[in-house]
C-alpha positions in Angstrom: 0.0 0.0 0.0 1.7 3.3 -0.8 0.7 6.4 1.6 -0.1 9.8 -0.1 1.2 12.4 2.9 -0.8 15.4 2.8 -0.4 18.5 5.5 -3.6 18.5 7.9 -3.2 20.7 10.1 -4.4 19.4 13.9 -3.7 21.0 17.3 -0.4 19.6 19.3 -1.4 21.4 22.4 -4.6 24.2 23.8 -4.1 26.4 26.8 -7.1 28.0 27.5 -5.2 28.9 31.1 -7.7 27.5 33.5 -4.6 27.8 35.5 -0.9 28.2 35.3 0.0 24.9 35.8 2.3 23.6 32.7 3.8 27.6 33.0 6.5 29.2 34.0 6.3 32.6 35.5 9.3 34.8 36.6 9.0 38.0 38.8 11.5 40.2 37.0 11.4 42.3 39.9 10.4 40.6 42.9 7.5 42.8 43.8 5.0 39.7 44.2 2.7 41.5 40.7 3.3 38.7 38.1 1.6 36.8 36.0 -1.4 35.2 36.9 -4.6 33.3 35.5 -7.8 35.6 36.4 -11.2 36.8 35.0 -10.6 40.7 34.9 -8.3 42.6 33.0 -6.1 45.0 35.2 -7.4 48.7 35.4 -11.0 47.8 35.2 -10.8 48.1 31.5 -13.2 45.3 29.4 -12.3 41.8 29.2 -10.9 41.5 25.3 -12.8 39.9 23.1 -12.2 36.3 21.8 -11.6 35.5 26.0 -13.3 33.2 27.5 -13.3 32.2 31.2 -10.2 32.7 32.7 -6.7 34.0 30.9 -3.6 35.1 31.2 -2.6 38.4 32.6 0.1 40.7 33.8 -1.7 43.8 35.7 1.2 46.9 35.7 -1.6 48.9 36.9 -1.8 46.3 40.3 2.1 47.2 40.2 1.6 50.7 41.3 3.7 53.6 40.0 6.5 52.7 42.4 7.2 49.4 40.9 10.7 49.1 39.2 11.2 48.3 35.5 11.2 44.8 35.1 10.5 42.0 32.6 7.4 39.9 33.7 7.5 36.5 31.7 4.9 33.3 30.9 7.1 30.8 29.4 6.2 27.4 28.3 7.7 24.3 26.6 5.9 22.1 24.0 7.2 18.6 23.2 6.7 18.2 19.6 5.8 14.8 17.6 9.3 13.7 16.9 9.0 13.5 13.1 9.6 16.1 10.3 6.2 18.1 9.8 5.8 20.3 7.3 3.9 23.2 8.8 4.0 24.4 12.2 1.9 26.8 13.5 1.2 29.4 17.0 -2.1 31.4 17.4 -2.5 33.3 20.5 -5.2 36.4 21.5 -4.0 39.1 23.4 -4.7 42.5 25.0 -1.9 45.3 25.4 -2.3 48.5 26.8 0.4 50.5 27.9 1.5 53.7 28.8 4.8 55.0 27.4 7.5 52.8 26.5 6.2 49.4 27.6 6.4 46.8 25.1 4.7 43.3 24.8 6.6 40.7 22.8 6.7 37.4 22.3 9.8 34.8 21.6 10.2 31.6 21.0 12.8 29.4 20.6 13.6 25.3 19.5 15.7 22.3 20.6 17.5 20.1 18.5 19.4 17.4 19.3 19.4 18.4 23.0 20.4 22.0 21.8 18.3 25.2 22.2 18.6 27.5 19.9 18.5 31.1 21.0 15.4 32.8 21.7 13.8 34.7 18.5 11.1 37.3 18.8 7.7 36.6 16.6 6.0 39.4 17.5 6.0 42.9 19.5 4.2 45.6 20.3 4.7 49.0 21.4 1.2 50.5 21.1 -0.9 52.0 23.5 -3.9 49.8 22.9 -3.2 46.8 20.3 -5.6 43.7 20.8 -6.2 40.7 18.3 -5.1 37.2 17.5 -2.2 36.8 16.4 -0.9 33.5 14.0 2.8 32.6 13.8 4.0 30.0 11.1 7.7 28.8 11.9 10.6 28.2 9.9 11.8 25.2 8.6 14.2 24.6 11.3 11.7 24.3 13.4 10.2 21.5 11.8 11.6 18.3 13.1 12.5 19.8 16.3 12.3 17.8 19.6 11.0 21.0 21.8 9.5 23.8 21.3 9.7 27.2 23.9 7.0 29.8 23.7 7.7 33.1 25.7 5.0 35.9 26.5 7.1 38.9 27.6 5.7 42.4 29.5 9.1 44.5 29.6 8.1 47.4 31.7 10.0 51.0 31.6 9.2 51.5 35.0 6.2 53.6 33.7 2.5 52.7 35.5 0.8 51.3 32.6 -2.1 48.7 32.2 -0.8 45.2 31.8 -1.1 42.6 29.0 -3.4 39.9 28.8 -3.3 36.3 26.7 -5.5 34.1 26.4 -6.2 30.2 23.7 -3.2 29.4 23.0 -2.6 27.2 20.1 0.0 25.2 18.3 -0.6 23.6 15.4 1.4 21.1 12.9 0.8 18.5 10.4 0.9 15.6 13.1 -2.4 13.8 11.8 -0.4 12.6 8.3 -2.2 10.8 5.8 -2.7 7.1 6.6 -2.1 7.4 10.0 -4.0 5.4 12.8 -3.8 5.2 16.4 -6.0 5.8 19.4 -7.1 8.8 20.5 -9.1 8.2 24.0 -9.7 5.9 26.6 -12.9 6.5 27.6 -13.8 3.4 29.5 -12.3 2.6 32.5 -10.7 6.2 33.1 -10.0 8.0 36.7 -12.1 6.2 39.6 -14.7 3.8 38.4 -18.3 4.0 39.8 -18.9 1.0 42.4 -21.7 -0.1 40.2 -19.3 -0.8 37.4 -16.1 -2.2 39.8 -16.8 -6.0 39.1 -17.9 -5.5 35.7 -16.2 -2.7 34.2 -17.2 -1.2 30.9 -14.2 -1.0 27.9 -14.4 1.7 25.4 -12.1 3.2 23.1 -12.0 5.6 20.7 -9.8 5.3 17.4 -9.3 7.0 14.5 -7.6 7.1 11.0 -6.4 10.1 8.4 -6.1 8.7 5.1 -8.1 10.7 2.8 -9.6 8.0 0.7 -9.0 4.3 1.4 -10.8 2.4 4.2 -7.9 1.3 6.8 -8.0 -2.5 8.1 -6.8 -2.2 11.8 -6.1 -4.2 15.1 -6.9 -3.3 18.3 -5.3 -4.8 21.4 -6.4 -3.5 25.1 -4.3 -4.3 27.9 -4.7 -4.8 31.6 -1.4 -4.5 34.4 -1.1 -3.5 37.7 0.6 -0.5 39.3 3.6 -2.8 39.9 3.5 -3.6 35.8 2.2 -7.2 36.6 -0.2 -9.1 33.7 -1.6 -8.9 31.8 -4.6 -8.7 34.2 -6.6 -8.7 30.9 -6.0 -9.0 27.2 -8.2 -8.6 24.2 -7.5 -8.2 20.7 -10.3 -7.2 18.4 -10.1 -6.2 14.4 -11.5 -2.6 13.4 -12.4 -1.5 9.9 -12.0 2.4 9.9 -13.4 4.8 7.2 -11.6 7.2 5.4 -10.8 10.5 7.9 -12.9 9.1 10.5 -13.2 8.0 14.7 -15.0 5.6 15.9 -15.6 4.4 19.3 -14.9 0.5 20.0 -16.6 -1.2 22.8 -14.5 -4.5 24.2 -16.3 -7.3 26.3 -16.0 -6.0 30.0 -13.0 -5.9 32.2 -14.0 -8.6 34.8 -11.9 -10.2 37.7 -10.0 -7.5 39.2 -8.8 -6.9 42.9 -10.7 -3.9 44.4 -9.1 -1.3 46.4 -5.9 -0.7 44.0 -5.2 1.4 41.1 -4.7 0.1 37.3 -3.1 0.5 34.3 -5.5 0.2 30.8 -3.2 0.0 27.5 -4.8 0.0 24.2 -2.3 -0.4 21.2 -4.0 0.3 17.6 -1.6 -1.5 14.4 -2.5 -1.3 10.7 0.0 -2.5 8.1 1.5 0.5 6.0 1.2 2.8 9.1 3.6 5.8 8.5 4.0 7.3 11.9 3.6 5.2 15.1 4.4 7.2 18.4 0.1 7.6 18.8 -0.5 4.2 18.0 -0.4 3.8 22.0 -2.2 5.1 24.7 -2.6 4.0 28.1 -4.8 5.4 31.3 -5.1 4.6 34.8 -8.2 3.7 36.9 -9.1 3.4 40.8 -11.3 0.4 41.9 -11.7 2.5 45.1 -14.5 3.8 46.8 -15.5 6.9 46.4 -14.3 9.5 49.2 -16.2 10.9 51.2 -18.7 13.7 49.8 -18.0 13.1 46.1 -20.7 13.9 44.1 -22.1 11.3 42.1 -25.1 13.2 40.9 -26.9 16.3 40.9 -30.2 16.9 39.5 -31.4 20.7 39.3 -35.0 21.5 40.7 -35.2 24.8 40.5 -37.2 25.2 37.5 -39.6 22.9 38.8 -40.7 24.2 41.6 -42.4 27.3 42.6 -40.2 30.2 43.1 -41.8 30.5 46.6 -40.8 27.0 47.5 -38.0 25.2 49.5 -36.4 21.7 49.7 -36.3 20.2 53.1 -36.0 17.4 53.9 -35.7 14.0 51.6 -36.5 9.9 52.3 -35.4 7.5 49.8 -38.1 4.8 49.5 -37.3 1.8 50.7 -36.7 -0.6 47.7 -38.6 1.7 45.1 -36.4 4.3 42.5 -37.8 7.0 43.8 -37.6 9.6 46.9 -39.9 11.8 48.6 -38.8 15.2 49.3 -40.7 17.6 51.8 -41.2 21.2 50.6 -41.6 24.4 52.2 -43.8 27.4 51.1 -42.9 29.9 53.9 -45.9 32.8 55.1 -43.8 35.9 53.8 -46.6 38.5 54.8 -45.6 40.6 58.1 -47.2 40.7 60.4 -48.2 36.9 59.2 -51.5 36.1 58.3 -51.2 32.6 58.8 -49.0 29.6 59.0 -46.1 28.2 56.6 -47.2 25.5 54.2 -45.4 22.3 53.8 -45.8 19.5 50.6 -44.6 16.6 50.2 -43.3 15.6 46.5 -42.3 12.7 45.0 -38.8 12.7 42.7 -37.8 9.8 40.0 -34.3 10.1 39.3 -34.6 8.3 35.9 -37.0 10.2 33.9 -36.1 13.6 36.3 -39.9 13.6 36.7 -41.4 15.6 40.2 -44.6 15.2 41.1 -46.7 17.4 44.1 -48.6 14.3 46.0 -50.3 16.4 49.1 -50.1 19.0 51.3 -49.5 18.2 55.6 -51.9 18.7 57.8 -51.1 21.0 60.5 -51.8 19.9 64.0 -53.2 23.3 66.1 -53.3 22.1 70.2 -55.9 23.8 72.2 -54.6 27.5 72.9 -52.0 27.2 70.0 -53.4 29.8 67.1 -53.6 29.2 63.9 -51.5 32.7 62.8 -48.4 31.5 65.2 -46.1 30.2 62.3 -45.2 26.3 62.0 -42.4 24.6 60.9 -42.0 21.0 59.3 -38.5 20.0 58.9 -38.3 16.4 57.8 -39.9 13.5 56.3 -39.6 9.7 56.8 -41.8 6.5 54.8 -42.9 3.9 56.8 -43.5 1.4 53.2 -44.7 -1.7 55.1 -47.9 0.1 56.8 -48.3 3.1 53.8 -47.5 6.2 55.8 -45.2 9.2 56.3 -44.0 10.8 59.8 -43.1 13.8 59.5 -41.6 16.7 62.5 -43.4 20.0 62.8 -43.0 22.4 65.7 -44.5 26.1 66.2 -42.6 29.0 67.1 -44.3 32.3 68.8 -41.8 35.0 70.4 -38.9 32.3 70.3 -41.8 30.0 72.9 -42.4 26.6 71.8 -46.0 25.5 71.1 -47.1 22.0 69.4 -43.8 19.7 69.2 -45.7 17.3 67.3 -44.6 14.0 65.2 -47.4 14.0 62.4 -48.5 10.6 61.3 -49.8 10.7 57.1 -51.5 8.4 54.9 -50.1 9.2 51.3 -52.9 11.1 50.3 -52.7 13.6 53.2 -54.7 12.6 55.8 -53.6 13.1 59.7 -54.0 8.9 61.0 -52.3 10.5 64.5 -50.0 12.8 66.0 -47.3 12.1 68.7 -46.8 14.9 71.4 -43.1 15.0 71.7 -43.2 18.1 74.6 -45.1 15.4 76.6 -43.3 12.2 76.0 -40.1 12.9 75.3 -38.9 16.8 75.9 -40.6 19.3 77.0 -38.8 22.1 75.5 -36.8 20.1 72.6 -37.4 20.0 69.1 -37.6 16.7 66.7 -35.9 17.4 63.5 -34.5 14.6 61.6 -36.4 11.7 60.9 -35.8 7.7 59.5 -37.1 5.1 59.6 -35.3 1.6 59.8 -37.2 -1.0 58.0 -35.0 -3.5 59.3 -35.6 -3.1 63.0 -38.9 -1.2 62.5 -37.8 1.8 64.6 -38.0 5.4 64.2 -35.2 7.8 64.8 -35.5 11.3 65.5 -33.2 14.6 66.2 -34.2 16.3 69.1 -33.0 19.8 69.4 -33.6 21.7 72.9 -33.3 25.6 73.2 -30.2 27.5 73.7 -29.0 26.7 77.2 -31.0 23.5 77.5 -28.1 20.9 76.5 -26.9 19.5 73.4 -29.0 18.0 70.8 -29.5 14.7 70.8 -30.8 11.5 68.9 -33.5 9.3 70.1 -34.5 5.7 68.5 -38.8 4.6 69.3 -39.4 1.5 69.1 -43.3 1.0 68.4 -43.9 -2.7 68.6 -45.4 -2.0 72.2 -46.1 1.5 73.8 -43.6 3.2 72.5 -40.1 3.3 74.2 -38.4 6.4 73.9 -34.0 5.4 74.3 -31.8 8.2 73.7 -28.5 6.8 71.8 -26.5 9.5 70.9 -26.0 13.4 72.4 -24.1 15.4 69.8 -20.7 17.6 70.8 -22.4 21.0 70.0 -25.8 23.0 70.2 -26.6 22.5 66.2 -29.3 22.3 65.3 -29.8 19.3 63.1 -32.7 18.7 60.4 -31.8 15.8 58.7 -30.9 12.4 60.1 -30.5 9.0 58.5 -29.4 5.6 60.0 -28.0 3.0 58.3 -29.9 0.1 57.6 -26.8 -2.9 57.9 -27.2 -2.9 62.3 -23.6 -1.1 62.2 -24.6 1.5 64.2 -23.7 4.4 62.1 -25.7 7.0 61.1 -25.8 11.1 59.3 -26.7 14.3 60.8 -27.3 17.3 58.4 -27.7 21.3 59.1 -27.6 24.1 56.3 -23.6 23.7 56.1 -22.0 19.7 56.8 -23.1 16.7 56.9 -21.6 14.8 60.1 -21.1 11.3 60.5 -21.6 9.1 64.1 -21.2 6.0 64.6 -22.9 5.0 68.4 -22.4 1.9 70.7 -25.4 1.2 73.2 -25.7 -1.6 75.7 -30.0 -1.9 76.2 -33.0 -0.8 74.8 -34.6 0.2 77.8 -34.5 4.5 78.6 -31.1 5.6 80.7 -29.2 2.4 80.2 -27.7 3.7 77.0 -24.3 4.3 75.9 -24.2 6.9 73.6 -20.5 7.0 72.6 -19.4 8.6 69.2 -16.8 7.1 67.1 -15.0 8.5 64.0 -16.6 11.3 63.4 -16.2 12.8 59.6 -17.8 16.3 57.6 -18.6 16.9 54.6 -18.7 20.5 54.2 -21.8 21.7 51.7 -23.6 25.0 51.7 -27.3 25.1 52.1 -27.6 21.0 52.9 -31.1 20.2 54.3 -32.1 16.8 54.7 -30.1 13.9 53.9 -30.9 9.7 53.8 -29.2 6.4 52.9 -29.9 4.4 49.9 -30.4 1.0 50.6 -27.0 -1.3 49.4 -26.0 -4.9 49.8 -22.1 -3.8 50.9 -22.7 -0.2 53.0 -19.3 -0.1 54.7 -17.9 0.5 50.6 -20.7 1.7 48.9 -23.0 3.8 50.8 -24.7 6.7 49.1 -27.5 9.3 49.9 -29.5 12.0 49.0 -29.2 15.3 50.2 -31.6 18.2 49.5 -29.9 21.8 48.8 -31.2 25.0 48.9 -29.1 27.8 50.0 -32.6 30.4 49.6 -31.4 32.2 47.0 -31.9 30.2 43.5 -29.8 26.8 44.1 -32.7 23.9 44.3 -30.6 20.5 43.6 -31.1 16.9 44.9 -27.8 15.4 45.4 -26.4 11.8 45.4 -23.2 11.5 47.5 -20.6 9.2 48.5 -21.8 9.0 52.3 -20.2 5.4 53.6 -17.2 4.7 52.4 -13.7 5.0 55.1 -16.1 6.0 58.1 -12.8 5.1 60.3 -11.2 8.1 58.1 -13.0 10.7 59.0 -13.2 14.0 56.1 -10.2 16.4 57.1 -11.5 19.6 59.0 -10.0 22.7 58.5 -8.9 24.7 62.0 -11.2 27.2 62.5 -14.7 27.9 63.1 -16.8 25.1 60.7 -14.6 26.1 58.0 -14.0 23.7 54.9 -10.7 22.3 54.0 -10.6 23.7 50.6 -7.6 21.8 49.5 -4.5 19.5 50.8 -1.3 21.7 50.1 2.3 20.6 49.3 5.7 22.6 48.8 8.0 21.1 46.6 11.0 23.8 46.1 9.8 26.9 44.5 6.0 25.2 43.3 3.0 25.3 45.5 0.8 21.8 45.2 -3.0 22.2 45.7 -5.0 19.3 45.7 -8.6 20.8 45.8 -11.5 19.5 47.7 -13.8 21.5 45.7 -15.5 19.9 42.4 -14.1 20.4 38.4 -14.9 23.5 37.8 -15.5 24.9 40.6 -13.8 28.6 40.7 -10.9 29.4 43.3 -8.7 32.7 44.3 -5.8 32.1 46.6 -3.1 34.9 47.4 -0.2 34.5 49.5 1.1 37.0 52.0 4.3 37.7 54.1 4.1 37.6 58.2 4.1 41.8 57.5 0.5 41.1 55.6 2.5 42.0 52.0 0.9 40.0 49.1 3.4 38.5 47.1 1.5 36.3 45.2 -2.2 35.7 43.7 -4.0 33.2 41.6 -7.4 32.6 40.2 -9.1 30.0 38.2 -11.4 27.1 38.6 -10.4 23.4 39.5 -9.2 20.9 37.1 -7.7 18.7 39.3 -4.1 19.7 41.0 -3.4 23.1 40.7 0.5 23.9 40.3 2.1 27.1 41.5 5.3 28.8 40.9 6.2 31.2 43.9 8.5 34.0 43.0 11.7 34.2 43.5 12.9 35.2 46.8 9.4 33.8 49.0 11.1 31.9 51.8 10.2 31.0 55.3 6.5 31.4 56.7 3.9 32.3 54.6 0.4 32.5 54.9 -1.8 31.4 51.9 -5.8 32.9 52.0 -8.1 30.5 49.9 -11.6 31.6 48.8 -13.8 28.7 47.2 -17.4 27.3 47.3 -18.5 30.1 49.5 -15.7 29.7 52.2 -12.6 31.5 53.3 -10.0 29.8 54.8 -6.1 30.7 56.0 -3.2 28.1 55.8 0.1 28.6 57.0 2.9 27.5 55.0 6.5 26.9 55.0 8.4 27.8 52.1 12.4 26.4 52.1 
C-alpha cells in the first residue's frame, strides 16, 4: 500500500489557562505582581474579546507607580511529535495596553538534538492599545525539532501602565499525516470507576484514522497491568475496519476479575499495516477500583425550574426498595405581620425520567390555645412502606416560645392517622428534626433539638412494637441544630446528621434498649462540608461499609434547588479532614516542593478558586485565580522563603493556611 502524505493541520497542544500549571512565570522584579490566571483585566478596563473564562494576565496597573522596571515572563515548553512536519503553527489572542515605552513581545525558541537554539522574537508591540489574534508560522528549522519554547514577555520602563493579557493558545502542525491510525481516547475505565461498574467494568475506546480515501483495516489490542506492571490482568485483541478521515468508538467485552481497592493501568495499542508514523499508536490510562471519598458527588439533579419560586427543599426519604424519593417542601408565610402559617408539601422525585410530582399538602396539628396565625415549621420527612404512611416533624414558634412539638402521622394522600406529642413524652422544651425510619428493626429515629441553654442535641431511636419506648442513643458535641438524620440500615450502628452547612457522621455503641441504660459514645466522626444542605438519607445497598450513598436536599434560599447523590459510607474510620477554624472547609491539601506550591482541591471540576499569598508583614506576594481541574500547580516568585500564609476563597468559604516555604 503506498501512503499519499498530505499537510492536515491538527492541534499539538490548547491552553485556554484555566490555571498556570504547565507555566512558568518569573517576577522580574520581585514585587509579588506577576503573571497570573484571572477573569478581569487590570485597570477595570473590558475583558478583550475572543476570551473566555479565565486568561492570562500581567496587571502593571496592580504594580503601582512605584514598581521598578522589570520583565514579567509566561514561558512554556511544547514537546513536539518527533518527526519532520511540514507546517508548524502558534495562534495566540491578546490584549496590550500600555503607557509610554512598555512593550509586549513574544519569543520563541527550539531544541534540537538536545540544543536550544537562542530565543527569536515573533511578535512585539509597542502600542498604547493593540488587541487581536495573532498566527505565527515557523521556519523550517523548526520542523523536526524535539522541543518547542514559547515566551509571553511584558518589559516594563518603570512607567505605571495597564498590563497585558493572553488568552487560547494554540499550536498547530501536520501531526495527523495521511494514513495514520492510532488511538485517541480511553474512555472506558478512566479515573475512579463507579462501584456499580467495579466487578464489571465497561471498555471503550476511541480510534481513529487520516487517510483521505482508502478504508484502513486495523487491530486493536487493550491491555490490563497493575501498578507494579504485573499481567496482563486482561488482554483482548479485536479487528476494526475504519473509514476514510474518520473515529469511531470500539466497545470490548467488560473488564471482569480485578482486585478492588488498587489502582490500574489500561493500555490500548491500535496497528495497521503500511502505518507511516507510530508514536500515537499507543495510549494507556489509569483507573481506581476505590471507593469513592467521602462527599463526592455522584449526581446532581437541578429542581429549580420545577418548583415554585416561593418554595423550598427540606428534607428527603429515599423509598425503601422503590427508585424513587420523597422530598418535603416548604412554602414559607412571607406576609408581616403573618397572616397565617407556613405551608409544607410533600413531593415525589424519580431520578430516571427527572420527573417531580406534588402528592399532598401536611396537615397542620393546632393544640388547644396554639393559634392558627403562630407560624409552623416542618423540617423532615420519613416513609414507613410496610404500613403506607409518612411521619413527618413540625414544631411552632411564637416570640422564640415553643407551642405543638408534634410528630405528624400521614397516609399518602394527606390525611392526619395520629399525631405524637413530643413536649409530653419525650422533651418538654426540645425540638424533633431529623427523621428515619429503619425497615430492618422497624424503629423510628428522630433529632431532638432543645433551646439554647438546654443541652446539646440529641438523637433518640422509638421503638413501636409496644407503647412506645423512647432510648436516647447519641447526644451530639455541639448545640446545632440538626434537620436531617439518616441511620444506616446494615445494624452497624452508624448514622448522618445534616444542618444548612456539613453533613456529620456518628457511629454510636449502646448496651439496652430500655430509657437511661444507654451508651451513647461517638466514634470516628467525619464532615462533609456543603452549603445550604437540608435533609439527607441512605440508599439501601448490599455492601454499605464501601458503597453507601445518599441523598441530600440543597437550597441555599437564594436560587440553588438541587437533589444530590453523595458518597456517604465509604472509610467512616477516616474521617473528612477539617480545616482549624470555626466550621470552616478544607478547601484543598497543600504541598511545597521547592519553588511550586501543590494544591490538591476539595472543591469539584470546575469549581472557581482565588488564593493569594502574604508575608508575616501582611505583604501579598502572590495571587491566583481559576477554577479546579484537578491539582493546581504554582510557581512562587523568587525570593518567597520561610513562613507564609496562603488565604483561599472557594465554594463560598474562606479559609487561611500557613505554609513553609524552604
Amino acid at each position: 500500500m503506498t501512503w499519499l502524505v498530505v499537510a492536515t493541520l491538527s492541534t499539538l497542544a490548547f491552553e485556554p489557562f484555566d490555571s498556570l500549571g504547565l507555566w512558568t512565570v518569573t517576577d522580574g522584579n520581585g514585587d509579588g505582581v506577576t503573571w497570573t490566571a484571572d477573569f478581569t483585566y487590570p485597570g477595570g478596563l473590558p475583558t478583550p474579546s475572543g476570551f473566555s473564562g479565565s486568561f492570562a494576565v500581567y496587571s502593571d496597573d496592580a504594580a503601582t507607580d512605584t514598581a521598578a522596571a522589570t520583565q514579567e515572563v509566561l514561558e512554556r515548553v511544547f514537546g513536539l511529535p518527533g518527526v519532520s512536519l511540514s507546517q508548524l503553527l502558534l495562534e495566540f489572542d491578546y490584549a496590550f495596553y500600555a503607557v509610554g515605552g512598555d512593550t509586549f513581545r513574544v519569543e520563541a525558541a527550539y531544541k534540537s538534538g538536545g540544543v536550544w537554539s537562542s530565543p527569536e522574537v515573533i511578535y512585539a508591540s509597542t502600542q498604547l492599545a493593540d488587541t487581536g489574534r495573532i498566527t505565527h508560522t515557523f521556519s523550517a528549522a523548526y520542523l523536526s525539532a524535539e522541543s518547542l519554547m514559547v515566551r509571553f514577555v511584558y518589559a516594563d520602563d518603570g512607567v505605571w501602565g495597564w498590563g497585558v493579557a493572553v488568552d487560547n493558545v494554540r499550536l498547530l502542525g501536520d501531526w495527523s499525516l495521511a494514513g495514520d491510525v492510532g488511538v485517541s481516547a480511553i474512555l472506558s475505565p478512566n479515573g475512579w470507576v463507579p462501584e456499580n461498574d467495579q466487578q464489571n467494568i465497561p471498555l471503550v475506546v476511541e480510534v481513529f484514522s487520516n487517510d483521505p480515501s482508502a478504508t484502513v483495516n486495523a487491530t486493536l489490542t487493550v491491555e490490563v497491568f497493575d501498578t507494579a506492571g504485573n499481567g496482563p490482568l486482561y488482554s483482548q485483541s479485536q479487528p476494526v475496519s475504519l473509514s476514510p478521515q474518520s473515529t469511531q468508538q470500539v466497545q470490548l467485552p467488560n473488564i471482569t476479575g480485578l482486585a478492588l481497592d488498587d489502582r490500574y493501568q489500561v493500555v490500548a495499542t491500535l496497528t495497521a499495516s503500511g502505518d507511516p508514523f507510530t508514536p500515537n499508536n499507543t495510549l494507556s490510562a489509569t483507573f481506581d477500583l476505590t471507593p469513592a471519598e467521602v462527599g463526592t458527588i455522584l449526581a446532581a439533579y437541578d429542581l429549580s425550574g420545577m418548583l415554585p419560586a416561593n418554595q423550598y427543599l427540606r428534607g428527603v426519604d429515599a423509598a425503601w426498595g422503590q427508585n424513587f424519593l420523597y422530598l418535603l417542601v416548604a412554602q414559607p408565610n412571607t406576609s408581616n405581620p403573618p397572616s397565617g402559617p407556613h405551608r409544607y408539601f410533600v413531593y415525589r422525585f424519580e431520578p430516571a425520567t427527572n420527573t417531580l410530582t406534588q402528592l399532598f399538602e401536611v396537615p397542620l396539628v393546632h393544640p388547644s390555645g396554639y393559634t392558627q396565625g403562630i407560624m409552623d415549621y416542618a423540617v423532615d420527612l420519613t416513609f414507613v412502606p410496610d404500613s403506607g404512611f409518612f411521619w413527618v416533624s413540625l414544631y411552632g414558634d411564637s416570640a422564640n416560645a415553643l407551642y405543638g412539638q408534634y410528630l405528624l402521622k400521614v397516609d399518602t394522600t394527606g390525611a392526619l392517622l395520629d399525631s405524637l406529642n413530643w413536649a409530653d413524652t419525650v422533651d418538654l422544651y426540645g425540638v424533633p428534626m431529623g427523621l428515619d425510619w429503619d425497615p430492618v428493626t422497624q424503629k423510628l429515629y428522630v433529632t431532638n433539638v432543645p433551646p439554647q441553654g438546654f443541652g446539646n442535641p440529641q438523637v433518640y431511636r422509638i421503638n413501636f412494637t409496644v407503647d412506645p419506648i423512647y432510648e436516647r442513643i447519641y447526644e451530639t458535641p455541639g448545640g446545632a441544630e440538626y434537620s436531617g438524620l439518616a441511620h444506616v440500615w446494615d445494624g452497624t450502628r452508624r448514622f448522618v446528621l445534616s444542618r444548612s452547612d456539613e453533613i456529620v457522621f456518628v457511629e454510636y455503641q449502646f448496651d439496652s434498649l430500655f430509657w437511661g441504660d444507654s451508651v451513647f459514645t461517638p466514634v470516628n466522626r467525619g464532615k462533609i462540608f456543603l452549603n445550604g444542605i437540608q435533609g439527607v438519607d441512605f440508599v439501601a445497598s448490599s455492601d454499605l461499609i464501601r458503597t453507601a450513598r445518599g441523598w441530600a436536599t440543597q437550597d441555599d434560599g437564594a436560587g440553588v434547588k438541587r437533589l444530590l447523590l453523595l458518597s456517604l459510607g465509604e472509610r467512616y474510620s477516616t474521617p473528612v479532614e477539617e480545616a482549624s477554624g470555626a466550621g470552616a472547609p478544607s478547601l484543598a491539601r497543600l504541598s511545597v516542593q521547592g519553588r511550586v506550591l501543590e494544591l490538591a482541591w476539595g472543591l469539584p471540576v470546575g469549581s472557581p478558586f482565588r488564593l493569594a499569598l502574604f508575608d508575616p508583614l501582611g505583604r501579598q506576594v502572590l495571587s491566583r485565580s481559576g477554577r479546579v481541574q484537578g491539582i493546581t500547580r504554582v510557581v512562587l516568585p523568587r525570593g518567597v522563603r520561610g513562613v507564609m500564609f496562603l488565604k483561599l476563597q472557594g465554594a463560598g468559604h474562606n479559609e487561611t493556611k500557613k505554609i513553609l516555604v524552604p
